[in-house]
Structures are given as C-alpha cells and as structure tokens.
C-alpha positions, -999 to 999 in steps of 0.1 A, spaced: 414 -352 105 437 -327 89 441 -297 103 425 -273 81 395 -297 89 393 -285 123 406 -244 114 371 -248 92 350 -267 118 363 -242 149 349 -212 127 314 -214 131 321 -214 171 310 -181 183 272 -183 201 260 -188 236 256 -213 256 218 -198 268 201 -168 259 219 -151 287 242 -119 284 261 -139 311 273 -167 289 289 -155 257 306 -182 240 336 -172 221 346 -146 197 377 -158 189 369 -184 160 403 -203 161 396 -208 200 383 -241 200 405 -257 175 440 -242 192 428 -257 226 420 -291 217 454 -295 204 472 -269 233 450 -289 259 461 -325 243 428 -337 236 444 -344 202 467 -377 221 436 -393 225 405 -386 203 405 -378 167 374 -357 151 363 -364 112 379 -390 90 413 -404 110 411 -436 129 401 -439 164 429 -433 191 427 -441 229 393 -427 231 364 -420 206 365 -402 170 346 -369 187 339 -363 150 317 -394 146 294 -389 178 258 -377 163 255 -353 192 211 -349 196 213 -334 230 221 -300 238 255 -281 247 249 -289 285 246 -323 273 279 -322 255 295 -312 289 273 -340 309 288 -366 284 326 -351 294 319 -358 328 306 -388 326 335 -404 311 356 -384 333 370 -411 357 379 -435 326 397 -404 311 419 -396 344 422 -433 346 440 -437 313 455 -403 314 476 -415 346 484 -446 323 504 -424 298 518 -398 326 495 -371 311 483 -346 335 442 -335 334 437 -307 315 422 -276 337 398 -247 316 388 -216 325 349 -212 318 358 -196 287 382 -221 278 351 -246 284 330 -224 266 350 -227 233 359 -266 232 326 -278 238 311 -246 209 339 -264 186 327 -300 190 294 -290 187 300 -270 154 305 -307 134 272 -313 131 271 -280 117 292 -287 90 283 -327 87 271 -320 51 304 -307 39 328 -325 62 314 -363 64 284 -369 44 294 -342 12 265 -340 -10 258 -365 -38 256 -352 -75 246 -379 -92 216 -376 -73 218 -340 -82 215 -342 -115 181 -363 -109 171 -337 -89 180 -305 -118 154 -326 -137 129 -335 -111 123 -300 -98 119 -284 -134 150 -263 -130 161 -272 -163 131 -250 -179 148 -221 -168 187 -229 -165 213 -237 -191 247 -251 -176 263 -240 -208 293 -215 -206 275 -194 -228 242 -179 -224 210 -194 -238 185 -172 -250 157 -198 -252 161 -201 -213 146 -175 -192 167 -175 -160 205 -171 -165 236 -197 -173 245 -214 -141 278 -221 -152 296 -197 -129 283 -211 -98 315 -235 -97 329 -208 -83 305 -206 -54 302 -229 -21 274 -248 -15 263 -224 8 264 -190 -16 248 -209 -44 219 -212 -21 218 -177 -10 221 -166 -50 188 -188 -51 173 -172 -22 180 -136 -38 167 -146 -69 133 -166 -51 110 -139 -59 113 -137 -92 117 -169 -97 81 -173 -78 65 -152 -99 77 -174 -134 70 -202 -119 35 -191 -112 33 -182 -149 46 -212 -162 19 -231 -144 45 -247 -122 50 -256 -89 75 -239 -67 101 -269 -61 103 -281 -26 138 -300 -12 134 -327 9 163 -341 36 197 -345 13 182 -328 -19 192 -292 -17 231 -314 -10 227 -331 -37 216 -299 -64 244 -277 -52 271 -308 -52 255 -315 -91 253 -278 -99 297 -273 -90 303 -306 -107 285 -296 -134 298 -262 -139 336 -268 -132 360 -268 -155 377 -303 -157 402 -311 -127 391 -278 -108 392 -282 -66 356 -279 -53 348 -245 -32 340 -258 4 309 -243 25 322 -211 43 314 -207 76 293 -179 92 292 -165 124 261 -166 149 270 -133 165 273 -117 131 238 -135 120 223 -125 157 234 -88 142 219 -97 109 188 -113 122 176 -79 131 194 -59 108 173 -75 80 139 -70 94 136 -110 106 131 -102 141 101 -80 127 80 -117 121 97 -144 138 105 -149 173 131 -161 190 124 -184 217 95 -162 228 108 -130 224 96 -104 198 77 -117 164 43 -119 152 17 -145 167 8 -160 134 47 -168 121 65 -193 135 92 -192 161 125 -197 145 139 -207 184 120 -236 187 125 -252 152 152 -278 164 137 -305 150 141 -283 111 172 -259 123 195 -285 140 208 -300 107 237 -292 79 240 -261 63 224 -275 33 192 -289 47 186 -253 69 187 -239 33 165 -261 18 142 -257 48 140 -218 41 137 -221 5 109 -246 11 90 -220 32 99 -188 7 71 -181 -8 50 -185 22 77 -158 35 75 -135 3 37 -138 0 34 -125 38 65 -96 32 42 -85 0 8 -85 20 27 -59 50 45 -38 21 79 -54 36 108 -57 10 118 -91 5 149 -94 23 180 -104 2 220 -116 14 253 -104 5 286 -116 7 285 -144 35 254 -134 52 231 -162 42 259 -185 61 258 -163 92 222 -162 97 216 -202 91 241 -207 114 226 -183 143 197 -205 140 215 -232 140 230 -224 175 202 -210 189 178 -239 185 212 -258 202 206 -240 235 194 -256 262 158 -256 275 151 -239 303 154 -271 336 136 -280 358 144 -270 392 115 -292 404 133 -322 391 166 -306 397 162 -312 432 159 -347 428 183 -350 409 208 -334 431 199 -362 460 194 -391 439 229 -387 417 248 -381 455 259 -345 451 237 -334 484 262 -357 503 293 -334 490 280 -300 489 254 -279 509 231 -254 499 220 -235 525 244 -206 535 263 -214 565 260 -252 564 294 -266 561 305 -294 541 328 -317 521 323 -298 488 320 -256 482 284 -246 495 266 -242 465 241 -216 477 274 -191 479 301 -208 464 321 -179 441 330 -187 400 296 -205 397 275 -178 383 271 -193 348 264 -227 337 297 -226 315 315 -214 352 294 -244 367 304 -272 339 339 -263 343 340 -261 376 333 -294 377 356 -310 355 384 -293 372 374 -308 405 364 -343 392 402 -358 399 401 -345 434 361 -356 433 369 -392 426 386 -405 454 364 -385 479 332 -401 466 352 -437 469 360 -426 501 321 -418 511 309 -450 491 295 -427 465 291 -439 427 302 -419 404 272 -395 388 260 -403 354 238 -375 337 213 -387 312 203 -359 279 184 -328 302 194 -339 334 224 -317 339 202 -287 324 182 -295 352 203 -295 379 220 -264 369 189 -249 369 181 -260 405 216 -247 415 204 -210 399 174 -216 420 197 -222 455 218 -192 448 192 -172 446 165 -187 475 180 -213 496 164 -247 494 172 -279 513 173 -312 496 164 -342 510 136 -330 537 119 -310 511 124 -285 538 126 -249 523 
C-alpha cells in the first residue's frame, strides 16, 4: 500500500478505546501510520492493495470484533511473531499504552475507509441508481443550469468527495422532502452499496474528461464528539445510555448500521432524515445542517463509538482467568506473591490500553515461563479479553480469588 494510503487511513485515528476519560486514544492523526513503519511492522505485513509479506495483509482482515479484540488477535499470534522475528534478527517491538493506543486506532480505521480504499464505489451502478430513485426529476448534470429542473446542476460536485456530496444532500434534505412530498413522490431510500455507487456515478459524471477523482476526507471523532453536541444531537439521541430522548434511538448501540464505510453511515442517515426532520419540526428544533468537513467528523464519531467495547463480564472474567492459565502466573489478592506482577496492585495497569500493552511487552519473557510451568499459550476468542479486563478492574478495586471462588 502506498504511503499516502496509510497518511489517509491513520487520519481518522483519534477516539477512545471505552467511554472512559482514562483512555483517550490519540490526537496526533499521523500517530498510527509513523509507528507502524518506526516500529517495523511494515518488514512483515502490508495493509491495502500490496502483496502479502511474512505475515498477513492487516489491510485485508474484516475486523467484526471490537478494539480489545484487535489487541486479543495481536497476542494471540504473538509467539509465531517472536518466533519469526528471531528468524530475521529483528528485535520485538515494545509500546507505551499510548503507543498501543494509536496502532491498533490506525488498523482499525480501514474498515472505516473500506469504501474508498478497497471496495471504491461503482458508477455504473450509479447511474442505475440516478434513475431508480427519481433524482433525475429534479437534477440536470449539465454544465449549465436547467430551468425545467427544479433542484440545481450537479455538475460541480466533481469537485466534492464522496463524503461532502453527501453532506450537500443532507443540507439540502429538507427541502428536498418537502418537493418530493409535492411531487407525489417517495423520499428515496439507499440500500448497502447504493449511496457508493450515486456519489462514484455523480463525480464521474460531473468531471471533466481525464480529471483525478477527489478521495473521501477524513473526519475526526473528537472533533464530531465536539460536534455531536454542538449541533443539538445529543439533545435526542443517546449515546450508549447516556443523555437522549426515550422514544429516539440510541446512536451507541447501532453497530450493526454505524460499523460500516463512510458511504453506507450516510446512506443510513439520509435513510432516517425525514423521520429526523419530521420530529425537529414537531419540537420547534432547527434542522441541523454541516459545514466544511463536519458531516465526515460526526459519521466517524459514531463510527468509533459503536467500535468500543461492551462492557465484560467479570462473572465470566473469572473463569476465564483460570481456565486460559493466567491464575497460575499472577495473583490477585494483595500480598500473595507470585511468578507474574500481582494484579490486584500491580502499577501501569490502570487502563485497558496500559493492560493490552503490558502484555505484549511481557509476552517474550511470558513464553518461556509458561513452557517452563507446562502452560499453553492463551488464545482469546472475540469478548473474551473484554472480559477478563473487566474482571481485572473488578480485582483492583475488591480483591477476588480465583479458583476457590473464595472472595
């Protein structure tokens, strides 16, 4: 993958890994991109279009889990990477939490951008869909303006990424309600790769012969966190239980809708605008328009914020911690000694991020020892290291001894 690819990709990085103050993830958006080079992840795995090296194209892993899942996968591969690392004379990379924090956020981001990146919209397909949805009614893509059309030329939207032509649509959704409500139409509704496909069709379309395409820019999730509130969303949606009406849905636990490209988040809030605009209408609320790159920072807070983790288990935690072989290493009850750090008191584990890479620091000293003790190497299935992490929080905070149940 070229470079820019990854200066584009490493942009969007800037969230948290939960919804805690504790774990900010980074603000520096060339973070992640600088350290999988600096840190030589780049010797072995490619990300996007090159060919596979020594390990797996990062780029090409559909990544459902969560970001704590994206750190259990690291570890469990951790062994075959120290074994091939000592192959080649390369030494293990160590990372600060925040270090951690900003590689995993910047392979997490290509999902984000899978739209753009790997699977760019189609606009042939486009161009069925500019006829499907009626938009033709309205829109000329003529250079000059039409007067027998009521809404204007789209012919300067060449000059727009994917992602700003959608939030011109957005601005323009009201009013474009209201015609089509006139007009005896239906409001046009964009299902999986559709809204790809119209914005691909309408820059083709509009672009003057041999021009480059404009790429989707990418937004910030602190910047839409800002923005979320700034524009009078957190007045009806929640997020993840917190603030919001009861009646409107919680935009922190849409993963299944939110969790996708750019394009398709778009096309999922243009799909549910005029339910929006009918309810901002009914409370005397303004319809709430974007400027600049806004629309791009806001899709991709949700986008990050439905990419938290679930609260664990601690229940299950428990288990977990016996059954995968860490009780035999580490303690946790204060004042019990053993192989590992006491994890009831053990210092730089205050986070999950401080806890993930505290591990993978270790895991080359780790290795041997658990040979030594006849202990297999832990595997952690999707949720199960959100779980345990959450049990650990638990033992920091009111000792608990595994094994007897004994508390």
């Amino acid at each position: 993958m070229k470079l820019r690819w990854l200066i584009v990709l490493a942009l969007v990085v800037s969230a948290r890994v939960l919804a805690e103050e504790s774990t900010p993830l980074p603000e520096d958006p060339m973070a992640g991109a600088r350290l999988f080079q600096q840190k030589g992840c780049v010797r072995c795995h490619a990300v996007g279009e090159e060919e596979s090296k020594l390990g797996p194209n990062l780029g090409r892993i559909h990544r459902r889990g969560s970001l704590l899942d994206v750190a259990g996968a690291m570890w469990n591969h951790a062994p075959m990477m120290h074994e091939r690392m000592a192959e080649l004379h390369i030494k293990p990379p160590q990372l600060t939490s925040q270090e951690m924090a900003n590689l995993i956020a910047f392979l997490t981001a290509y999902q984000y951008y899978l739209t753009q990146v790997g699977k760019p919209g189609d606009p042939d397909k486009g161009r069925e869909v500019f006829a499907a949805k009626n938009c033709a009614k309205c829109h000329s893509l003529q250079s000059e303006a039409d007067f027998e059309k009521i809404g204007p030329s789209l012919r300067g939207y060449a000059k727009l990424s994917p992602i700003q032509i959608a939030q011109a649509m957005w601005n323009h959704g009201p009013a474009m309600a209201e015609e089509f409500h006139r007009l005896g139409l239906g409001q046009p509704k964009f299902t999986n790769d559709e809204m790809a496909g119209l914005l691909a069709y309408l820059q083709r379309a509009a672009a003057p012969a041999g021009a480059e395409p404009v790429y989707v820019q990418p937004g910030s999730p602190n910047r839409g966190r800002i923005l979320f509130e700034q524009k009078g969303c957190a007045l009806c949606h929640a997020i993840r239980g917190v603030g919001g009406l009861p009646d409107v849905p919680d935009l922190g636990k849409r993963r299944e809708e939110l969790v996708r490209s750019v394009t398709e988040v778009a096309g999922f809030m243009w799909n549910h605008g005029v339910a929006m605009w009918d309810k901002m209408r009914e409370r005397q609320v303004p319809a709430v328009k974007f400027e600049k790159n806004e629309m791009a920072d806001i899709i991709s807070y949700l986008y990050f914020i439905n990419y938290f983790d679930k609260p664990g288990d601690p229940a299950r935690g428990i288990t977990l911690f016996a059954r995968k072989g860490c009780a035999q290493c580490h303690a946790v009850t204060p004042g019990t000694k053993s192989l590992g750090p006491n994890l009831s008191t053990a210092a730089g584990v205050g986070s999950p991020i401080e806890i993930i890479a505290a591990m993978w620091n270790h895991a080359q000293a780790m290795e041997p020892a658990m040979r030594a003790k006849g202990v297999p190497w832990p595997k952690f299935e999707p949720g199960e290291m959100t779980d345990v992490i959450e049990f650990i929080y638990m033992v920091r905070e009111r000792p608990v001894t595994t094994g007897t149940g004994k508390k």
